[in-house]
C-alpha positions as a Markdown table, in Angstrom:
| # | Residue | x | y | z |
|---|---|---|---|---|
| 1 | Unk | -21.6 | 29.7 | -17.4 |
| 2 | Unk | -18.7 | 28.3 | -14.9 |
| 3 | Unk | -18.2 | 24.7 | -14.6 |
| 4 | Unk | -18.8 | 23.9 | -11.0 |
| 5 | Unk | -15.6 | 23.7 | -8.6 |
| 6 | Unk | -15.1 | 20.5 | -6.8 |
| 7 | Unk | -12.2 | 20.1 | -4.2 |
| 8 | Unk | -11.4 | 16.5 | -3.2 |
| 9 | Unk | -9.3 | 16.2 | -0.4 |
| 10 | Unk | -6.4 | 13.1 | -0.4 |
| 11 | Unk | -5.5 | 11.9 | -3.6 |
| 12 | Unk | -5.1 | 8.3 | -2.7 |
| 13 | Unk | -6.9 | 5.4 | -4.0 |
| 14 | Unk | -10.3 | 7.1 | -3.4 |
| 15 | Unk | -9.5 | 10.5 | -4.2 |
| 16 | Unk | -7.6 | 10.7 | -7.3 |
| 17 | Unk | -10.4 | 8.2 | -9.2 |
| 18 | Unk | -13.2 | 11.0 | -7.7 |
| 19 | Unk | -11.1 | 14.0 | -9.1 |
| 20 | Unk | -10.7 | 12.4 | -12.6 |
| 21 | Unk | -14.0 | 11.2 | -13.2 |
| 22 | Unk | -15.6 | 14.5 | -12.2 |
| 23 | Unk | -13.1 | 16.4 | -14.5 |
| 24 | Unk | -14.4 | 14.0 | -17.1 |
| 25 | Unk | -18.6 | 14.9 | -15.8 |
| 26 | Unk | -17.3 | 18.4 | -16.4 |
| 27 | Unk | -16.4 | 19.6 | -13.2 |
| 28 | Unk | -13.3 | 22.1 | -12.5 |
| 29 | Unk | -11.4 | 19.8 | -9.7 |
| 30 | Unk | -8.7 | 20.7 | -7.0 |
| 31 | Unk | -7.3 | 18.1 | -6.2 |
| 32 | Unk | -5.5 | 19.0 | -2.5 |
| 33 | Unk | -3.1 | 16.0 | -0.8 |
| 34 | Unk | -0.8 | 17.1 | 2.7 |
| 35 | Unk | 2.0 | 14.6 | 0.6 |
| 36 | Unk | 3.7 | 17.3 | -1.9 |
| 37 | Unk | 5.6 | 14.9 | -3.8 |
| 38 | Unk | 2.4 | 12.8 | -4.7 |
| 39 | Unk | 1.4 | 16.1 | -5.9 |
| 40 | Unk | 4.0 | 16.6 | -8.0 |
| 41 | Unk | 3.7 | 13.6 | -9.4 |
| 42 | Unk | 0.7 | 14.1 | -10.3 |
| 43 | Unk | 1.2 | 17.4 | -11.7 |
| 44 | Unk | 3.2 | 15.5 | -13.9 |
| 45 | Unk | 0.8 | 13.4 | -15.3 |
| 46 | Unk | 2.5 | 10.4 | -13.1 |
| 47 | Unk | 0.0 | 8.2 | -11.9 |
| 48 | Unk | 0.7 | 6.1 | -8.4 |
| 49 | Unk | -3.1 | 4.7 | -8.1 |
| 50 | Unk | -3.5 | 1.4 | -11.0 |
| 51 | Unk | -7.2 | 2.6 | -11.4 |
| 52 | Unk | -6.0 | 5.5 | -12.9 |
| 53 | Unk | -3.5 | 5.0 | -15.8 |
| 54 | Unk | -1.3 | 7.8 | -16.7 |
| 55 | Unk | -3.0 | 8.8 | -20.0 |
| 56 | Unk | -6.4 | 9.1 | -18.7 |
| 57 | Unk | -4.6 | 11.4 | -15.8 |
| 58 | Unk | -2.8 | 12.8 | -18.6 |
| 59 | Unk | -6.3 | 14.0 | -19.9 |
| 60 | Unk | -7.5 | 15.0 | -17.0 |
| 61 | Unk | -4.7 | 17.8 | -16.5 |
| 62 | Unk | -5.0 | 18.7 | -21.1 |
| 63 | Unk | -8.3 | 19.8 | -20.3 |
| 64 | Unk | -7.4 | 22.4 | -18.3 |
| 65 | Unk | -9.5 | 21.5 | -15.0 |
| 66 | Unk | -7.7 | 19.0 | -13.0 |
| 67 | Unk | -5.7 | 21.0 | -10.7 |
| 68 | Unk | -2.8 | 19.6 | -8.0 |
| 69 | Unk | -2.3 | 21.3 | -5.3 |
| 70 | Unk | -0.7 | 21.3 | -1.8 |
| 71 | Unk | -2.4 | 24.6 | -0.8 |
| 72 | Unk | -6.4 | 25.3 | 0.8 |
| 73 | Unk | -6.3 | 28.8 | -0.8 |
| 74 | Unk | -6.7 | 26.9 | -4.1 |
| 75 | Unk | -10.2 | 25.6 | -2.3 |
| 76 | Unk | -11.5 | 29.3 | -2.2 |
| 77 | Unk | -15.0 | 29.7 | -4.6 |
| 78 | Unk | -15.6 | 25.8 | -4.2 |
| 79 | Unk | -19.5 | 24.5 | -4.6 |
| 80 | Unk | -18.8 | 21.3 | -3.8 |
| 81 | Unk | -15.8 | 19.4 | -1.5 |
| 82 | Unk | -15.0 | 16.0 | -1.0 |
| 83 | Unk | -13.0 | 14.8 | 2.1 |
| 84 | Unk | -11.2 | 11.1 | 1.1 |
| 85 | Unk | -8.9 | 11.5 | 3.8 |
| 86 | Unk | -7.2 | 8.0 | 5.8 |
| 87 | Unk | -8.8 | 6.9 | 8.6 |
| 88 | Unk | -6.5 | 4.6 | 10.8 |
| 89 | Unk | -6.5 | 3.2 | 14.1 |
| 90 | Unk | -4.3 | 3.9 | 17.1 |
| 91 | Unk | -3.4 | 1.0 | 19.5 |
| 92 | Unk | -7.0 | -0.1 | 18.6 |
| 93 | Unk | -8.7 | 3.4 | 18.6 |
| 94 | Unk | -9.8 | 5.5 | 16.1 |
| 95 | Unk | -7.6 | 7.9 | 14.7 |
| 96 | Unk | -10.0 | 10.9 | 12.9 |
| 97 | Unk | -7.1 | 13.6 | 12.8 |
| 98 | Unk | -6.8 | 13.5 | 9.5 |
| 99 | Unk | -10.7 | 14.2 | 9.1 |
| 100 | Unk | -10.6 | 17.1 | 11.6 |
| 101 | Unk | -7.3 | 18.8 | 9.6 |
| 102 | Unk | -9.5 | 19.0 | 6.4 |
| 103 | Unk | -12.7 | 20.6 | 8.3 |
| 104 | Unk | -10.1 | 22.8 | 9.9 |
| 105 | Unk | -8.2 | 23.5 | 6.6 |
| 106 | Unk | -12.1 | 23.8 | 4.4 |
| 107 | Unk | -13.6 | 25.0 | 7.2 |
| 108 | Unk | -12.7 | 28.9 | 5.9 |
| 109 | Unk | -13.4 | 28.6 | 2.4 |
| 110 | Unk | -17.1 | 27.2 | 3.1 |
| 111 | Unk | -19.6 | 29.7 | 1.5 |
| 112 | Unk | -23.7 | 30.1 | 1.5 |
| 113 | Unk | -24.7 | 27.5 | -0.2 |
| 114 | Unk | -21.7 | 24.8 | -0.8 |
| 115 | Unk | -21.9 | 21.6 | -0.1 |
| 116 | Unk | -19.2 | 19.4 | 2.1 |
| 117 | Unk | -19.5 | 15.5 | 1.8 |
| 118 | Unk | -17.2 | 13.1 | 4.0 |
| 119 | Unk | -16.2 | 9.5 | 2.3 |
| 120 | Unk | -13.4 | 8.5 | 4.7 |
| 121 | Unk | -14.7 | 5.2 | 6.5 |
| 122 | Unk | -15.6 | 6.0 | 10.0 |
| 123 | Unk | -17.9 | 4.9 | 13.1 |
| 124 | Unk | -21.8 | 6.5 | 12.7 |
| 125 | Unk | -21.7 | 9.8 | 14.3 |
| 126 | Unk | -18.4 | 11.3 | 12.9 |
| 127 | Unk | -19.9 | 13.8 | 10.4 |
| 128 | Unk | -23.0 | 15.1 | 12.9 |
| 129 | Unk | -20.7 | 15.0 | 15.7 |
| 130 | Unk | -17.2 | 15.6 | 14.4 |
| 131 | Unk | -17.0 | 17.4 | 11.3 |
| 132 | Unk | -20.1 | 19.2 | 11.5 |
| 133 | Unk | -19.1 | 21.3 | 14.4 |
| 134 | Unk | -15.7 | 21.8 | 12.9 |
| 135 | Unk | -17.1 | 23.7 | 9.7 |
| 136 | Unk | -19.1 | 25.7 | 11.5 |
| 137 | Unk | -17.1 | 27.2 | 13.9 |
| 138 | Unk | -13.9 | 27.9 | 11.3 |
| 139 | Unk | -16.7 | 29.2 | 8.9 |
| 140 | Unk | -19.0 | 30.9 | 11.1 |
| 141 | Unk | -21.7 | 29.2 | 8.7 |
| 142 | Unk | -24.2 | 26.9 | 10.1 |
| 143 | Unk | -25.1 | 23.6 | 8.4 |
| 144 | Unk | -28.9 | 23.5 | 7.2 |
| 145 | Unk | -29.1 | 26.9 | 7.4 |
| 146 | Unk | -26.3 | 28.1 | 5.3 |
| 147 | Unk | -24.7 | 25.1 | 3.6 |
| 148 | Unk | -25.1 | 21.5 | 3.3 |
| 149 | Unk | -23.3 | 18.2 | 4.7 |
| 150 | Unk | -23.3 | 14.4 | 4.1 |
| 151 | Unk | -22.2 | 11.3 | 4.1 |
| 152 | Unk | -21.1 | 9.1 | 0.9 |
| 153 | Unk | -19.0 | 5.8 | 2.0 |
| 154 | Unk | -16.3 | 4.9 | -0.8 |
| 155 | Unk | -16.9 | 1.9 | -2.7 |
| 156 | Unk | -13.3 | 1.7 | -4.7 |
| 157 | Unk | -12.0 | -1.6 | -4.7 |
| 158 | Unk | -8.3 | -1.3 | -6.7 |
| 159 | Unk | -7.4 | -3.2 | -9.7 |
| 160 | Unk | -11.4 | -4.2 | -10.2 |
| 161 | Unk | -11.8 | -4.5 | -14.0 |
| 162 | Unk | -15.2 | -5.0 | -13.4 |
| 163 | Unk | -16.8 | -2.9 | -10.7 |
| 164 | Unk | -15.4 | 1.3 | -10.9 |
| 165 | Unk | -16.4 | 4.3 | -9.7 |
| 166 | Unk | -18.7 | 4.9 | -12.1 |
| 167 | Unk | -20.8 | 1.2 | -12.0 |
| 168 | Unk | -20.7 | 0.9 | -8.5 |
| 169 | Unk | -24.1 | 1.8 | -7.0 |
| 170 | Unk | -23.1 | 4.7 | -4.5 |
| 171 | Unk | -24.8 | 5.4 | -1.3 |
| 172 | Unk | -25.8 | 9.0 | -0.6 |
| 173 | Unk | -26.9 | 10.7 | 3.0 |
| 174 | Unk | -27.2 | 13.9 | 3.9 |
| 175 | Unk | -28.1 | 16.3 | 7.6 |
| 176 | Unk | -31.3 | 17.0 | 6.1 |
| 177 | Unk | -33.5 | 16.7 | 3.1 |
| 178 | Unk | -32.0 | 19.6 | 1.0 |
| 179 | Unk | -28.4 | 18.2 | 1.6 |
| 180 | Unk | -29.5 | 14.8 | 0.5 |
| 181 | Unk | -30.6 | 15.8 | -2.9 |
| 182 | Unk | -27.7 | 18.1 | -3.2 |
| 183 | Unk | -25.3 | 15.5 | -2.3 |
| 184 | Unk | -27.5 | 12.8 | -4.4 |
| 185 | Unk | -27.6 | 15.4 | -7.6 |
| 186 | Unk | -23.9 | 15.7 | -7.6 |
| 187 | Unk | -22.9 | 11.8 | -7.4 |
| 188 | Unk | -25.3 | 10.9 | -10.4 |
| 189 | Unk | -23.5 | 13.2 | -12.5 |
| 190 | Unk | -20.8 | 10.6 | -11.7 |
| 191 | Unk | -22.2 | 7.1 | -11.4 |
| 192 | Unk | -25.2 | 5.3 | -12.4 |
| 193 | Unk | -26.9 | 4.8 | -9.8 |
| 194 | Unk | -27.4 | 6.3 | -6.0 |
| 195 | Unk | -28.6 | 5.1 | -2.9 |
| 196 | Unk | -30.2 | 7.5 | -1.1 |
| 197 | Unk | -30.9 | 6.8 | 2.6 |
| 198 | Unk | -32.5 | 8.8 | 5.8 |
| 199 | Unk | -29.2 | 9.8 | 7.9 |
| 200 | Unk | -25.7 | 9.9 | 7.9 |
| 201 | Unk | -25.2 | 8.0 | 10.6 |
| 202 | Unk | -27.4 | 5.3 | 8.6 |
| 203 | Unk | -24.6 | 5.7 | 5.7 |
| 204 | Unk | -21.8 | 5.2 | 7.8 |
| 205 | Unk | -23.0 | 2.3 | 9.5 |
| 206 | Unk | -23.5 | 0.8 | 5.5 |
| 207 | Unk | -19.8 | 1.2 | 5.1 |
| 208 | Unk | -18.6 | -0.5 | 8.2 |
| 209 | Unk | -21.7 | -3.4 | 8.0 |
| 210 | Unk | -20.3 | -4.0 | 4.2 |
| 211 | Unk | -16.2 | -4.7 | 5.9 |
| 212 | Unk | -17.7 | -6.3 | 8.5 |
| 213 | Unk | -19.2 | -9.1 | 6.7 |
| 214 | Unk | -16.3 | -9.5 | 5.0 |
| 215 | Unk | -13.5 | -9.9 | 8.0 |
| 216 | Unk | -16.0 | -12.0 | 9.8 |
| 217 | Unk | -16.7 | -14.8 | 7.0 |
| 218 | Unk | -12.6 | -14.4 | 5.7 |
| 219 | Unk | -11.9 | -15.3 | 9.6 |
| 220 | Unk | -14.4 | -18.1 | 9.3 |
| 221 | Unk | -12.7 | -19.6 | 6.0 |
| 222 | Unk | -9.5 | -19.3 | 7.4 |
| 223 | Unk | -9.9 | -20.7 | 10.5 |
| 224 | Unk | -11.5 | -23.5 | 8.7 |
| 225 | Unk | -8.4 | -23.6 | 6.2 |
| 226 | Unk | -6.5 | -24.3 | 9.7 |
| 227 | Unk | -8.1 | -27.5 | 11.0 |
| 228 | Unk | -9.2 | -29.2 | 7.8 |
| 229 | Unk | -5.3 | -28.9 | 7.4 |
| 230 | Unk | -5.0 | -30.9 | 10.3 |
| 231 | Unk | -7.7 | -33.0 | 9.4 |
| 232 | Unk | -5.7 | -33.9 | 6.3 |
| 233 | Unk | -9.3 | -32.5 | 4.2 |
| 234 | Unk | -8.8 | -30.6 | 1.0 |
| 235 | Unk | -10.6 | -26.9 | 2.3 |
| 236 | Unk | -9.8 | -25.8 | -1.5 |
| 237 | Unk | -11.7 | -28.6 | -3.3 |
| 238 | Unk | -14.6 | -28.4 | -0.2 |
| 239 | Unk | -14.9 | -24.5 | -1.1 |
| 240 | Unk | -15.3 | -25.2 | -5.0 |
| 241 | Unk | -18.2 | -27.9 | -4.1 |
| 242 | Unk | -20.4 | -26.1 | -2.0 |
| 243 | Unk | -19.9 | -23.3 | -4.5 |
| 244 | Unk | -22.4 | -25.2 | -6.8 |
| 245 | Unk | -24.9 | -24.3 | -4.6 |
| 246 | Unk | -27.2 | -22.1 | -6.5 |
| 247 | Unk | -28.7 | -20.7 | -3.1 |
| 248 | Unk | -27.6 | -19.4 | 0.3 |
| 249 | Unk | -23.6 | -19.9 | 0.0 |
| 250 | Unk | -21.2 | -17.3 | -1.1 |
| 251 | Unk | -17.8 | -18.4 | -1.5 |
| 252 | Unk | -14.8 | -16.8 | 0.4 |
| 253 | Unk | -11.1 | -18.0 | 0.1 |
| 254 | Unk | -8.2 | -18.7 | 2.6 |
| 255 | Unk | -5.6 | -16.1 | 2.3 |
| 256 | Unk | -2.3 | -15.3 | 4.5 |
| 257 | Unk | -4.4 | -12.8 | 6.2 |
| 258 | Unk | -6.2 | -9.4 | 5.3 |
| 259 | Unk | -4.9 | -5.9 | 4.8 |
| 260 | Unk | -5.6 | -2.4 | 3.0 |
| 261 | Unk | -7.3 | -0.1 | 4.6 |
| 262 | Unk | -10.8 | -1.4 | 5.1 |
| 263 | Unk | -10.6 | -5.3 | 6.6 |
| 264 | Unk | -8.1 | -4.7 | 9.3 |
| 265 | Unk | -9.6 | -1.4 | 10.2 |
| 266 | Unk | -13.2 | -0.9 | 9.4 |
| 267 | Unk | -14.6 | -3.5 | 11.7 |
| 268 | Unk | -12.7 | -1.8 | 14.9 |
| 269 | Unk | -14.2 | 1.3 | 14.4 |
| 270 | Unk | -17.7 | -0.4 | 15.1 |
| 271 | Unk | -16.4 | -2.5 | 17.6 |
| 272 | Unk | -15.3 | 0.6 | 18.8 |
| 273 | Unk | -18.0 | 2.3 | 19.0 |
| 274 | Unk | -20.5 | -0.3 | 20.6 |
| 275 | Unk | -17.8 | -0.3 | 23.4 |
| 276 | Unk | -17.9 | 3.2 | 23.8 |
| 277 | Unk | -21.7 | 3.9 | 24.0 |
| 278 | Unk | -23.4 | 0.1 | 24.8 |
| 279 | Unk | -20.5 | -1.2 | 27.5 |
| 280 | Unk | -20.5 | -4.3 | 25.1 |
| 281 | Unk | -18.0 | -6.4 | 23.3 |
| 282 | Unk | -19.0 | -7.1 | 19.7 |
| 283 | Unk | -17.6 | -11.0 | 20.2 |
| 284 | Unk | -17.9 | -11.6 | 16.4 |
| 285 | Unk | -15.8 | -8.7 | 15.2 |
| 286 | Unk | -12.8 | -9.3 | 18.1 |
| 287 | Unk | -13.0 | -12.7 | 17.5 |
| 288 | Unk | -12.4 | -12.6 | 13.5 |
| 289 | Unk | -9.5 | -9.7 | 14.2 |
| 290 | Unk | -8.0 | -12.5 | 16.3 |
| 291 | Unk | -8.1 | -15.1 | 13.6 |
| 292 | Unk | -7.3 | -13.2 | 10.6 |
| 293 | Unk | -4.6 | -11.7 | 12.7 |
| 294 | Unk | -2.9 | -14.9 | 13.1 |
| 295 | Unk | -2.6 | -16.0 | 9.7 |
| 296 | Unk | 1.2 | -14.6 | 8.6 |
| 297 | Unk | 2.0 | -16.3 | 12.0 |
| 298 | Unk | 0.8 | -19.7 | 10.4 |
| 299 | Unk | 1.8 | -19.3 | 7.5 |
| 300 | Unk | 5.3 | -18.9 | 8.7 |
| 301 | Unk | 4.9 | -22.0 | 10.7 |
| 302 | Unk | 3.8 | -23.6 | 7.7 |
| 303 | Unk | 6.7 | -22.6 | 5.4 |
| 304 | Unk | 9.2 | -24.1 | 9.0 |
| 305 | Unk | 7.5 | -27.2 | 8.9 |
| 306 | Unk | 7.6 | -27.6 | 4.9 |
| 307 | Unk | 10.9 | -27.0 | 4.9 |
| 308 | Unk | 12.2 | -29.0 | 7.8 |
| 309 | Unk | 10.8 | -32.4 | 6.2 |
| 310 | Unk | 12.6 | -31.8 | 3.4 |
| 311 | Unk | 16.1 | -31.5 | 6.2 |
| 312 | Unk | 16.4 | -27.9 | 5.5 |
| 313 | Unk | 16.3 | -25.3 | 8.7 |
| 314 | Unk | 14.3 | -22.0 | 8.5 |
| 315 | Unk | 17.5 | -20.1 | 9.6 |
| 316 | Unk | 19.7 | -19.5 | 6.6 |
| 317 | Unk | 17.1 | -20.5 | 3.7 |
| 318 | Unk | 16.3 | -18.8 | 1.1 |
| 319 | Unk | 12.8 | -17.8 | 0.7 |
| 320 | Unk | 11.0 | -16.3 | -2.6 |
| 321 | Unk | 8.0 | -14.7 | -2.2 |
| 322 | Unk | 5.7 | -13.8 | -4.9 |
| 323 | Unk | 3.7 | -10.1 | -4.3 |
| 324 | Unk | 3.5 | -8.1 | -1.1 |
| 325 | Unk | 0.8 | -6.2 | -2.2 |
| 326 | Unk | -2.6 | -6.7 | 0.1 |
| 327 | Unk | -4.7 | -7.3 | -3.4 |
| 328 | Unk | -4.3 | -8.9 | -6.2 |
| 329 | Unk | -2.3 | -6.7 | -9.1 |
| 330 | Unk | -2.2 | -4.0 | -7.4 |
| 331 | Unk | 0.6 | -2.1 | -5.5 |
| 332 | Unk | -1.2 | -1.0 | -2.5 |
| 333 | Unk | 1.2 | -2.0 | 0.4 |
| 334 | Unk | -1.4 | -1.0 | 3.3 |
| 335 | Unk | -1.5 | -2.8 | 6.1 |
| 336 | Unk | -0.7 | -6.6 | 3.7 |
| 337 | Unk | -0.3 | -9.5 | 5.5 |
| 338 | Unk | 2.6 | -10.4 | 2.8 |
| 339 | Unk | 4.9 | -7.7 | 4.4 |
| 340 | Unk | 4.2 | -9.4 | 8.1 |
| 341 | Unk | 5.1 | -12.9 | 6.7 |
| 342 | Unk | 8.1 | -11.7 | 5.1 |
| 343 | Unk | 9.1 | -9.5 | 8.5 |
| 344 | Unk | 8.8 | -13.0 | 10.1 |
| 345 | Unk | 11.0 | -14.7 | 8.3 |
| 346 | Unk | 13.3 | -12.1 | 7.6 |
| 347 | Unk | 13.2 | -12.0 | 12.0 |
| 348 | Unk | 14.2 | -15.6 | 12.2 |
| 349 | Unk | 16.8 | -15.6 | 9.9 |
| 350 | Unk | 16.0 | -16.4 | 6.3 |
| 351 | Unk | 16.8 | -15.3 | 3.2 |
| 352 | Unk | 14.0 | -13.4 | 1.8 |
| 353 | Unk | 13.6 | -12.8 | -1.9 |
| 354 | Unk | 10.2 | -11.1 | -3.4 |
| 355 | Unk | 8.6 | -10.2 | -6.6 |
| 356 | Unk | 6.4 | -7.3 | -6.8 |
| 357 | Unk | 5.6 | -5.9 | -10.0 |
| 358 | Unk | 3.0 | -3.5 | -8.8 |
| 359 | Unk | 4.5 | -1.9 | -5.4 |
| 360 | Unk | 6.9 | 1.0 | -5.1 |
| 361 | Unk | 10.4 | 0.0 | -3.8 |
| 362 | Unk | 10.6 | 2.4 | -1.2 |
| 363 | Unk | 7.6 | 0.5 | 0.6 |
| 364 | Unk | 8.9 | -3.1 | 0.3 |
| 365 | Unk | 9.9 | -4.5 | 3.7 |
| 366 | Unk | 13.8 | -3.5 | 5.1 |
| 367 | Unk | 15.9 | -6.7 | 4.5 |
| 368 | Unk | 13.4 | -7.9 | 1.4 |
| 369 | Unk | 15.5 | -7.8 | -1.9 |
| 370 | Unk | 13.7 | -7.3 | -5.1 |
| 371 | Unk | 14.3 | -10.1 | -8.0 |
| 372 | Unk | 12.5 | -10.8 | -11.3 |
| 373 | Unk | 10.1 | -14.1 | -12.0 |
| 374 | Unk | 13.2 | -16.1 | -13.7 |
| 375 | Unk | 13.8 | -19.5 | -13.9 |
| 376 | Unk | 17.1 | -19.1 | -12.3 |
| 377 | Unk | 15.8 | -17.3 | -9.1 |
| 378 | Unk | 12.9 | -20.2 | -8.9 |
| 379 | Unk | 15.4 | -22.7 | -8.9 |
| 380 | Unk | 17.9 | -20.4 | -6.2 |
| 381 | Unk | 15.4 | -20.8 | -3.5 |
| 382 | Unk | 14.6 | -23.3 | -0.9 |
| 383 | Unk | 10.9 | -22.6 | -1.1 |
| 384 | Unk | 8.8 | -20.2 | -3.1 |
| 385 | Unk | 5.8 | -18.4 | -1.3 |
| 386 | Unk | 2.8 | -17.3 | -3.2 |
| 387 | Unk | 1.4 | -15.1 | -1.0 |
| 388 | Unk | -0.3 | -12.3 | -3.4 |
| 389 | Unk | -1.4 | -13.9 | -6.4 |
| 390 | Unk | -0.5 | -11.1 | -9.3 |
| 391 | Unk | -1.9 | -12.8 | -12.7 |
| 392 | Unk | 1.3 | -11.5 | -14.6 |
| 393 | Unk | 3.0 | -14.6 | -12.3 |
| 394 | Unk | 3.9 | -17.6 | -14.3 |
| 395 | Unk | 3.0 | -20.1 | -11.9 |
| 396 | Unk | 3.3 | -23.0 | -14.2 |
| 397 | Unk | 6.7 | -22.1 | -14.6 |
| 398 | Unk | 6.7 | -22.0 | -10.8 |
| 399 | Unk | 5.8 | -25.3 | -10.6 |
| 400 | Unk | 7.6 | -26.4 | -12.9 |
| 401 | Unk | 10.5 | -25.8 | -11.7 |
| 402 | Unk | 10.5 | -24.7 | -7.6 |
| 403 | Unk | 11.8 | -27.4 | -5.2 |
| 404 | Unk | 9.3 | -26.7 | -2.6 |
| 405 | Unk | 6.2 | -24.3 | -3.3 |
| 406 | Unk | 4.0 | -22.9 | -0.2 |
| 407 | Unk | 0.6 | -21.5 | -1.9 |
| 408 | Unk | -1.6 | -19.3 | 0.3 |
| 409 | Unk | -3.8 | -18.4 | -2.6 |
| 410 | Unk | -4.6 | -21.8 | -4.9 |
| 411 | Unk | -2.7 | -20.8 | -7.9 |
| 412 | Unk | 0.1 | -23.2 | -8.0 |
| 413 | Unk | -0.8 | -27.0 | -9.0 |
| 414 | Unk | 2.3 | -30.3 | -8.8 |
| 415 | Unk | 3.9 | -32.4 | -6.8 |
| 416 | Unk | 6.1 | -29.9 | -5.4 |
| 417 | Unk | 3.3 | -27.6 | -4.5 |
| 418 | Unk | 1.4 | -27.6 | -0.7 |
| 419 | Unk | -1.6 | -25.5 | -0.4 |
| 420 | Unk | -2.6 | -23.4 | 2.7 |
């Protein structure tokens, strides 16, 4: 008997960890991506996603079913296909294109009986409204009739040790009741648990509900990382306390801002959305995009100021800054507020020094040189910046040794050290 055929389109940070661990459940995957040199790559057992380390790829293509490919006639004879494809916005709007080019591109491979599931992060409505109709006209097939469509919002959160595809309870949706169990039967032969529930549009509200919560309490902790700054009140120490609480507080940090795909995105598709059909503003989600939006701009007032009462100008300094990453060891460059806070002070003149371990050189900022951790570059610079907090980082040699040390993230601990 054949192995099932599973096409995942995009083989980003959601798609490539699908495509492996279904090769791994057994599954015969194509692996489609529009970028031909990440498929290459990959086709060379190269890994660009953390989550996914080039000998478990490497194992994935030795068994003979993981297969590359730039090309939708390598989709035809598929049961199953999953669309990971970005979702960004557009001068605030949502930017689906990249959804509709993989209905478009499946749409004439769909056959009686397979099953299409979207995962890109999107406002409720999108596979009913959008996809749906774009499958069925390039196929001539009709969804509930002759194949079956739903919803399953990623989960991935890069360089989590702890939480993976396969752990992470995964919620499952589908147009109907026989495309929810055959969505649901496929993602439990890859994680442990699924969570069905009645509608699509309920599953892609989850996704955007889950960022949400996040952006809005980040803005809340920042904001408050502002004024207890000029209250002269340690936020960091405050945080740590009520963290004690056994009940009803979950901590959240200060940061220089949010990025990747989902905080600075996510939230403005619902926003969106309530616009678009209600007439309303949703006041909390515009109001933490504000906030969390202006953090590289404080920051970058903060390094000025930290720097001018030690007599030294902004304009001519040099600046080191540790990661540029959005996340913690990882390389994912999306949207990271370090890349805006090292544009800023590239744009008013600085030096501007970074390390980043994790991140490809072709995406670090124009006028950002590339150094090692060393002693000697620590003691080169007029102020080092942590601003993504790698653990590979020696910051008690940082410390030790730095003449002025800005930390947006906690790490750094001396006399030399201030703390967002």
């Amino acid at each position: 008997m054949n192995a099932e055929k599973l096409v995942v389109i995009g083989q980003g940070y959601v798609g490539l960890p699908l495509a492996v661990r279904a090769v791994e459940a057994g599954m015969d995957v194509v692996g489609l991506d529009v970028d031909a040199t990440r498929v290459k790559q990959l086709a060379n057992g190269e890994s660009y996603v953390e989550d996914i380390p080039a000998d478990r790829l490497g194992r994935a293509l030795a068994s003979g079913r993981y297969h590359p490919s730039t090309e939708y006639t390598d989709a035809e004879g598929f049961d199953i296909c999953v669309i990971t494809v970005p979702t960004p916005l557009r001068d605030g709007t949502p930017d689906l294109s990249f959804v509709e080019q993989a209905g478009l591109g499946i749409g004439p491979y769909l056959r009686p009986g397979c099953t299409v599931v979207l995962e890109s992060t999107t406002y409720p409505g999108t596979t009913e409204e959008l996809l749906c109709p774009l499958l069925e006209s390039t196929s001539g097939l009709h969804s509930r009739v002759d194949f079956h469509l739903g919803y399953s919002p990623e989960r991935i959160d890069p360089g989590n040790p702890t939480w993976r595809l396969e752990n992470t309870p995964k919620v499952v949706s589908g147009v109907d009741d026989a495309s929810l169990a055959r969505v649901d039967a496929f993602y439990r032969r890859l994680v442990e648990r699924t969570v069905p529930v009645d509608s699509t549009r309920v599953a892609e509200l989850t996704k955007l509900i889950e960022n949400t919560f996040r952006q809005v309490n980040i803005a809340l902790i920042n904001e408050l990382a502002m004024l207890s700054h000029q209250l002269d009140i340690d936020v960091w120490q405050a945080i740590e306390a009520a963290e004690t609480k056994p009940f009803g507080f979950m901590p959240f940090r200060p940061g220089p801002g949010v990025g990747g795909h989902c905080l600075p995105i996510d939230p403005c598709y619902l926003s969106w959305q309530v616009k678009r059909r209600l007439g309303r503003q949703f006041r909390f989600i515009e109001l933490a995009n504000d906030i969390n939006h202006e953090m590289p701009e404080h920051v970058t007032q903060r390094i000025m100021a930290g720097l001018n009462r030690s007599g030294r100008a902004l304009t001519g300094a040099r600046l080191l800054l540790l990661g540029l990453a959005y996340k913690r060891n990882t390389g994912d460059m999306r949207d990271s507020p370090a890349t805006e806070v090292a544009r800023r002070l590239v744009d008013l003149g600085a030096e501007v020094l970074a390390v980043e371990p994790y991140a490809e050189p072709h995406h670090i900022p124009v006028g950002v040189a590339l150094v090692e951790l060393t002693e000697r570059e620590i003691l080169a610079a007029d102020a080092v910046v942590v601003v993504t907090d790698h653990d590979c980082f020696d910051y008690d040699l940082v410390a030790r040794h730095a003449h002025y040390v800005f930390d947006t993230r906690n790490r750094c601990q001396g006399p030399a050290v201030e703390r967002l």
